[in-house]
N, C-alpha and C positions, 0 to 999 in steps of 0.2 A: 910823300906828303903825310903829315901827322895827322890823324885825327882828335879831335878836342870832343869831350862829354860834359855837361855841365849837370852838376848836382844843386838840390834843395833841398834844404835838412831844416826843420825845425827846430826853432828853438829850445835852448838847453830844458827852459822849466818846462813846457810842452811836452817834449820827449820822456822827461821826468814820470810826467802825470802821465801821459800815455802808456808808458809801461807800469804801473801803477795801477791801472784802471782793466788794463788786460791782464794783470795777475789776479786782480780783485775778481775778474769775470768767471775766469778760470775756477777761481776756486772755491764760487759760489752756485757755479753749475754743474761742479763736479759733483755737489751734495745733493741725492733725490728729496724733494719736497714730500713729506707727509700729510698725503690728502685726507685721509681719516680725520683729520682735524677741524676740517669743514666742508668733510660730507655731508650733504643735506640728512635731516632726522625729521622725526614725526613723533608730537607729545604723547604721551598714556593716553588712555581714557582716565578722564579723571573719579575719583569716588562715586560723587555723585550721581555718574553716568551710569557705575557699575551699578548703585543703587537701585536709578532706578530700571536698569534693565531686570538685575533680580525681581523688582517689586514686576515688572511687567508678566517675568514669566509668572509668579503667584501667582497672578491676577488672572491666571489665564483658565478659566473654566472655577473662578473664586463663585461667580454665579451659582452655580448645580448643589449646593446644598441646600443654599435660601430658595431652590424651585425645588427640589426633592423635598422639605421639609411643608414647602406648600402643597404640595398633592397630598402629604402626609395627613393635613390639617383638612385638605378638601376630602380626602375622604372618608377620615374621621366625623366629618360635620354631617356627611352624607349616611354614615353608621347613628349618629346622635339625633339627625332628623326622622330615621325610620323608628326611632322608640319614643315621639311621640304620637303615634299610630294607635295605640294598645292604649295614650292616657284618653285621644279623644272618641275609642269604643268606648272608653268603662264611660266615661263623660256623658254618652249618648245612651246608654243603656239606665243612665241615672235620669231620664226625664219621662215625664207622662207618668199614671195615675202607679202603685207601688205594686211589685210584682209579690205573688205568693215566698217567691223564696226571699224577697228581703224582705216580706212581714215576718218569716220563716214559722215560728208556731203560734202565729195567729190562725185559729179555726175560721176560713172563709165564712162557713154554715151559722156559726153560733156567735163570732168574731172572741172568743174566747182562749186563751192561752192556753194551750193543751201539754205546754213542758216547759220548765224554766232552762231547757236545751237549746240555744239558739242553733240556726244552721251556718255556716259561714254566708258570710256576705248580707245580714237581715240586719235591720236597724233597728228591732225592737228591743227593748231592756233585757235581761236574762233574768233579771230580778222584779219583773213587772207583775207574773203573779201571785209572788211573795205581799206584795205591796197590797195588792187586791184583795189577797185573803186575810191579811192585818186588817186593813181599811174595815172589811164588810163584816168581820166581825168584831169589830167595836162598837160598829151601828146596829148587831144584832141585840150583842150585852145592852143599849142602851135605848132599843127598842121592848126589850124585856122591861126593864126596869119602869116605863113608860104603861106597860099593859098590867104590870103590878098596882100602878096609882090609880091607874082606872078603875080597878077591881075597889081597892082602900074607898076609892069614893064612893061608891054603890052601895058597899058596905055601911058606910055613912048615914045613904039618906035608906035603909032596908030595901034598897032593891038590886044585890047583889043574888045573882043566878036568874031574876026576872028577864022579862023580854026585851024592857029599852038597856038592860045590861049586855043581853048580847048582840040586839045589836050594836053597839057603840062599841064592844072589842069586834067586832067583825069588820066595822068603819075602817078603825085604830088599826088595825091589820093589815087592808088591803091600802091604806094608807102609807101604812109604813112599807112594805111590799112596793109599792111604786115608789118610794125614795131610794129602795135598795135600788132595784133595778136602775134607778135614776142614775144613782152614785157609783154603781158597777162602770154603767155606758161612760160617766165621765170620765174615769178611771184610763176605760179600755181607750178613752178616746184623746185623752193628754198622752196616754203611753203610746197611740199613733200618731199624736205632733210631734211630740218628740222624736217619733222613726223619721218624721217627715224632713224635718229640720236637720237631723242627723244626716242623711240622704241628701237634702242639701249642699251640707258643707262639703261633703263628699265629693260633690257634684263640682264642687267651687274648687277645692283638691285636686279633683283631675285637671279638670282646665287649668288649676296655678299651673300643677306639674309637668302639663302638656305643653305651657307657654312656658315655664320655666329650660325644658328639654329644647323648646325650638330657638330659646335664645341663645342657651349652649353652642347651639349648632350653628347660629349666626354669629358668635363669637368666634367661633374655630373659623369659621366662612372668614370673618375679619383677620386671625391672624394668616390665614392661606394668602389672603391679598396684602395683608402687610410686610409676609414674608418675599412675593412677586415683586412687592414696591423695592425690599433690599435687593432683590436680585437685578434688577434695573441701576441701583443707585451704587451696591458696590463698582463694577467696572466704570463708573462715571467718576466716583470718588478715586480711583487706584488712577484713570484714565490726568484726571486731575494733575496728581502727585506725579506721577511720570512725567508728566510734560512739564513742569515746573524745574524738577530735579535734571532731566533732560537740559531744559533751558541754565540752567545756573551752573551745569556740568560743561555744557559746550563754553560756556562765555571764559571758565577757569581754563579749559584745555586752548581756545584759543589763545588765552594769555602765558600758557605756558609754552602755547608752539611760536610764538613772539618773540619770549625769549629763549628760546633753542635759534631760533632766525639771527636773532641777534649774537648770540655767542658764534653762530655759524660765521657770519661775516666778520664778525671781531676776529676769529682765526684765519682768517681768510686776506685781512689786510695787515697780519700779523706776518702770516708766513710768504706776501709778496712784499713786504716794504723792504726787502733788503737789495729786490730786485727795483723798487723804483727807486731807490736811494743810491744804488749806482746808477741807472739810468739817467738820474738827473746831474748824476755826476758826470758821468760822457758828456753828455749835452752841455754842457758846462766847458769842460776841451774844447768840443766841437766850433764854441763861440769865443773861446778863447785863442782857440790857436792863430786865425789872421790877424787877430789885435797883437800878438807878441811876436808876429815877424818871421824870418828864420833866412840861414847864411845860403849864399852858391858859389859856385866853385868849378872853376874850369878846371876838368884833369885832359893833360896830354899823355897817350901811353908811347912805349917806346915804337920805334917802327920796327913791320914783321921785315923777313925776309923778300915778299913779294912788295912790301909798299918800297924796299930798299932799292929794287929793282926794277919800277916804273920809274923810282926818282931818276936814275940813271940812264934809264932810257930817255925821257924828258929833255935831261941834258944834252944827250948825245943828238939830237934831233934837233939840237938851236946852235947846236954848231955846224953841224953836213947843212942844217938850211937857213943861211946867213941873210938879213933883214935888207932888201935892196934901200940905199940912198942911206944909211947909217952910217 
């Protein structure tokens, strides 16, 4: 008995592309894909970041000058306050009635100027009994000159050397005598307004200079606290600029890690489109091959020796056993 097999062969152009498609496979797998290509990456820091990180470390203890320079100033101010101490002694040593040593050679006893030597620190002229000894003797010369006419007139009426002669110079004397002493006292006693006066502004001197030291020292007080206010306001000012520069650093590195994203997948559908461009080409076959058919074919092979030999037996068996009623 023969046996038959039947075949199914696609179609010519099928068969065509199918070999085709699997040399294509072949020899696009044979080639390893270059992943570096679209490796994932991660942008720089961008400038502005690095900026302002530098600016941050600056920044970092930028304070401690503007506070060292304020202690410097507070205790400057604290030095400049203790030497108005000294102006409001002298100040206070200037009031109430005038002491011997700032009359300095005022005679308490006589109140007369004993030396045109003043002492340190005395208000009175150094040329004051210069002045008093001009003054009193011009009023001496012109006191003379006074007791001459008196005489002249006596002379006159004959009763020079008589009795109402002398007394009228003895009058005229102790007259004149109490205008000196008069004009001495006024003398002595302008040359003590004037100490008085002078000691005054003295007075007025310390205290400018005492106020004038204590406002120094509220100035330097001022700048210790103007310098505290920078020391507050630099890291605020630096804290500022960092965040800004920060913010305008990240928005550029975002945009540049975007486009690294972006080239990343550009290479990425760069280095599989060749794998889906034959893939849609199979698929392509795949839909193609029952639309175009394909041939069958019965093959008979020859008979072996044992089919050769059943056949025979076969035979031999429908003759030894003959069909009744045939």
């Amino acid at each position: 008995m023969a046996l038959q097999q039947q075949l199914t062969q696609p179609s010519q152009l099928v068969g065509q592309l199918g070999q085709d498609y699997a040399t294509q496979l072949t020899g696009l797998t044979s080639v390893p894909l270059d992943t570096s290509q679209f490796a994932p990456t991660v942008a720089g820091q961008d400038p502005l970041q690095t900026q302002a990180a530098t600016l941050a470390g600056q920044g970092v203890g930028a304070y401690a000058p503007y506070l060292s320079q304020a202690g410097a100033y507070g205790t400057q101010a604290g030095t400049t306050m203790g030497g108005v101490s000294p102006y409001i002694t002298g100040a206070a040593g200037l009031t109430g009635p005038m002491t011997g040593a700032q009359m300095a050679t005022i005679d308490p006893q006589t109140g007369q100027t004993v030396t045109p030597t003043l002492a340190a620190g005395s208000f009175m002229s150094p040329y004051q009994q210069q002045v008093i000894d001009a003054t009193l003797g011009e009023f001496d010369i012109q006191a003379q000159k006074g007791l001459g006419t008196l005489g002249e007139a006596a002379i006159g009426v004959g009763g020079y050397g008589g009795g109402r002669h002398g007394v009228a110079e003895a009058e005229y004397q102790s007259q004149s005598d109490r205008q000196r002493a008069l004009l001495n006292a006024q003398l002595l006693q302008g040359g003590f307004g004037q100490a008085q006066q002078a000691r005054q502004q003295a007075y007025q001197n310390q205290l400018g200079l005492g106020g004038a030291q204590a406002g120094l020292a509220q100035g330097e007080l001022g700048l210790g606290t103007y310098q505290r206010g920078m020391a507050q306001l630099a890291p605020q000012l630096a804290g500022g600029d960092i965040q800004t520069l920060t913010g305008i650093g990240g928005i550029q590195q975002q945009q540049a890690q975007n486009v690294l994203n972006a080239q990343q997948q550009a290479n990425q559908m760069a280095a599989f489109e060749p794998y889906q461009r034959l893939g849609t080409y199979g698929q392509g076959i795949s839909g193609l091959a029952p639309m175009m058919g394909g041939t069958t074919s019965t093959i008979t092979p020859d008979p072996t020796a044992l089919q050769t030999a059943l056949g025979w037996t076969s035979v031999m068996g429908g003759i030894m056993n003959p069909r009744i009623g045939t």
